[in-house]
N, C-alpha and C positions, 0 to 999 in steps of 0.2 A: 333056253336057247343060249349059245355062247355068245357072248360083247365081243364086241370086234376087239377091243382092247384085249382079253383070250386069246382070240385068234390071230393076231398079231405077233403076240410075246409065245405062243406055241414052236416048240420046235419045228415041228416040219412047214409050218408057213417061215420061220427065217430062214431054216435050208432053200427055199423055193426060192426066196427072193436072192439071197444068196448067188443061188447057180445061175440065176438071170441076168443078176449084178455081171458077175464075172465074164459071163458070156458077151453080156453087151462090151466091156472092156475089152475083150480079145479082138472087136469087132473093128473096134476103135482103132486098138492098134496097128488090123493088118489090112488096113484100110487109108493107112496117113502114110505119107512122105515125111519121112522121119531124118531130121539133122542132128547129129549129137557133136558138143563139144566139150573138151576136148575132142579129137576126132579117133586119137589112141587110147587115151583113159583107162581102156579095157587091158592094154599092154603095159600099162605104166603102173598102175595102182596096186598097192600092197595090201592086200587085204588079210583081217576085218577089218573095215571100216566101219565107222558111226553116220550115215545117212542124213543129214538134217533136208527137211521141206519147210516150207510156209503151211498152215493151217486151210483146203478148202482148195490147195491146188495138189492134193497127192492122190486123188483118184486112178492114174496112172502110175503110179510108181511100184505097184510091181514088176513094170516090163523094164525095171533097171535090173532087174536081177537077168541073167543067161542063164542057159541051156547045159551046164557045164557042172561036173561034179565040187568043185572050189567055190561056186557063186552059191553059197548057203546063206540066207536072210531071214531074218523076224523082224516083224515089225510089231510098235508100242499101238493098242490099238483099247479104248475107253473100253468099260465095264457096261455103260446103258445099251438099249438096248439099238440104238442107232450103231453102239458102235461090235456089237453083234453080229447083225447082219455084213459089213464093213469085214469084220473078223471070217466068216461065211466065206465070202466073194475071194480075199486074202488066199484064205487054203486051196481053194479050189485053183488058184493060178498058184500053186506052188510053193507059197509063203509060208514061214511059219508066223506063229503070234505068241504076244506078250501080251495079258491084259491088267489093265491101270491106268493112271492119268495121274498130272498131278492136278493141286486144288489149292483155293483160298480156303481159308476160316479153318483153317485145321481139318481143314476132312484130307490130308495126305493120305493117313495111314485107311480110311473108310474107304478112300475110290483104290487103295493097292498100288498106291505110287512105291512104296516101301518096297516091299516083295517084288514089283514090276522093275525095282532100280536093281537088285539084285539078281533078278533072274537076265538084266542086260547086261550085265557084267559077267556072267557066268557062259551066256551062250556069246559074248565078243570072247572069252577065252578058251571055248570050243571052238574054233573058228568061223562062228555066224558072225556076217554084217547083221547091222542093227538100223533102223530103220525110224524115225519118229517124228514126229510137230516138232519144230520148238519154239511156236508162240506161249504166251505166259496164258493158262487158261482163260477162255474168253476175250482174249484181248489181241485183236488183229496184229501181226506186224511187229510186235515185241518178241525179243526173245529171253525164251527165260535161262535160269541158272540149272536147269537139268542137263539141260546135253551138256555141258559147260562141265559141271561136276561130273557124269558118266567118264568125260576123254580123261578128264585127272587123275579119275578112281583106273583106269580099264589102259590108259597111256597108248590108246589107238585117235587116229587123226576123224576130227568133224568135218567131213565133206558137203558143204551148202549145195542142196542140189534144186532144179526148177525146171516143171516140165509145164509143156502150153503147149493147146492146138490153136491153130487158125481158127475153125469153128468150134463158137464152145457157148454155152449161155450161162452166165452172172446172176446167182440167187444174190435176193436184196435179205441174205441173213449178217450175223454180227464177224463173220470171215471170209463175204462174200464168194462164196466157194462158185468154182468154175466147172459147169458140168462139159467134159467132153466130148464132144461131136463127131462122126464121122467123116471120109473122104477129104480131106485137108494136109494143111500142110502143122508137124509136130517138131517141136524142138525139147531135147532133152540136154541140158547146160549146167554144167558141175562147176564150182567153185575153184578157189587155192583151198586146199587141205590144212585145217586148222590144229596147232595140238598146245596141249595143256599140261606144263608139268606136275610131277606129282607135288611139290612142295609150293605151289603159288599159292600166293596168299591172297585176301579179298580184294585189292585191288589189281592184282594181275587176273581173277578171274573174269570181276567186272571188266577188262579192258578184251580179254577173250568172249562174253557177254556179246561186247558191242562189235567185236569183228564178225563174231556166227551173224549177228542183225543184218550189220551193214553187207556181206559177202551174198544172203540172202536176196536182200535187194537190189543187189548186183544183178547176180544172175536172173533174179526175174524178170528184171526189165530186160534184159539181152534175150529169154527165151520168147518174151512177148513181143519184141525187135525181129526176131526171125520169124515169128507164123504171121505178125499181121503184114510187115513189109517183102521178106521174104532176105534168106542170108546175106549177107555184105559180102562184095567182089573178092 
C-alpha cells in the first residue's frame, strides 16, 4: 500500500492540490474590495520589473499581474516540495515559474539558486516581470542580497510590493505567513522603485540592501493600515 508520503510527492495529488490552491485564490480575490496604490501604477510603470514581497505575505501576488498581452511574469518559486505545489497554483493563474532559492551553508548551487539567478535575468530581458522573496532564507524580515544583485546584473528597477486582506489567519511558523481570507477588504501597495547601478560597489549595494528592507516594511505596514482600519481620507 502506498505511504501517504508517496502519495503526496505524486504528481497528480500536487496537480490536485495545486488547482484547489488556485481556485481558492481566485475566490479570494473576487470576493475583496480591493484598494491599490499607487492608484495609477498600471499607467506609469515601465516594465520589466523586479517584484520584491516579504516571505508568507505573497499568496496573492499573482493578481498583480493583468489581463494584458505586456503583463508577462515569473515568479522564483523553491525546489521542495511545498514549493511545488505553490508552483501548481502559480501556473494555473497564469504565471510563469523559476525554480531555486537561495541557501546558507553552501547549498546555493544544490537548491538552483545559480541557474534560477540566470534564468531571472534572461526572462527580465525577454520582457517578463520577475517576481520573488527577498527575505535571507529562513529569516523573517531581512532582506538579502539577491534581488539587490539581479537589478545590478538585469539594470531594471526593485519594486517593494505588499498585499493584505482584512481577513486573513497568521501561522505561528518562522515567516508567519498570512493565509487569505475571503469577503473583506484587500490592499495591494507598491513601493518607490529602487534601482541599482551596474558598477556599485559593496557598500552602495549594502545601502540598496537596506532600502529594498526598509521600503518593505513601508509598505506593509500601509497595506495592513488599509484592510484593518480602512483607507485614509
Amino acid at each position: 500500500m502506498p505511504t501517504f508520503s508517496r502519495i503526496a510527492a505524486s504528481p497528480a495529488f500536487l496537480g490536485a492540490v495545486g488547482a484547489t490552491a488556485a481556485s481558492y485564490l481566485r475566490f479570494v480575490w473576487r470576493t475583496s474590495r480591493v484598494t491599490l496604490e499607487p492608484a495609477d501604477i498600471y499607467e506609469t510603470i515601465q516594465m520589466p520589473v523586479i517584484i520584491a514581497m516579504w516571505h508568507g505575505q505573497h499568496f496573492m501576488a499573482p493578481f498583480i499581474k493583468r489581463d494584458h498581452p505586456s503583463h508577462r511574469t515569473k515568479v522564483l518559486i523553491s525546489r521542495h516540495r511545498d514549493g511545488e505545489m505553490n508552483a501548481r497554483a502559480a501556473e494555473r493563474l497564469g504565471i510563469g515559474t523559476i525554480r531555486g532559492s537561495g541557501a546558507h551553508n553552501g547549498e546555493f548551487h544544490r537548491k538552483g539558486g545559480a541557474t534560477a539567478f540566470h534564468e531571472m535575468l534572461e526572462a527580465l530581458h525577454d520582457g517578463y516581470n520577475v517576481a520573488l522573496t527577498a527575505d535571507v532564507p529562513k529569516i523573517s524580515r531581512v532582506a538579502g542580497m539577491g534581488v539587490v544583485k539581479l537589478a545590478q546584473r538585469s539594470g531594471r528597477p526593485i519594486y517593494p510590493v505588499a498585499i493584505a486582506t482584512q481577513r486573513r489567519k497568521v501561522l505561528n511558523n518562522w515567516d508567519r505567513s498570512a493565509i487569505n481570507l475571503p469577503f473583506g477588504r484587500l490592499s495591494m501597495i507598491a513601493g518607490t522603485p529602487i534601482y541599482v547601478a551596474a558598477d556599485a560597489d559593496a557598500a552602495v549595494l549594502e545601502s540598496a540592501r537596506q532600502q529594498v528592507q526598509n521600503e518593505l516594511n513601508t509598505v506593509t505596514a500601509r497595506a495592513y493600515a488599509i484592510v484593518d482600519r480602512g483607507p485614509a481620507p
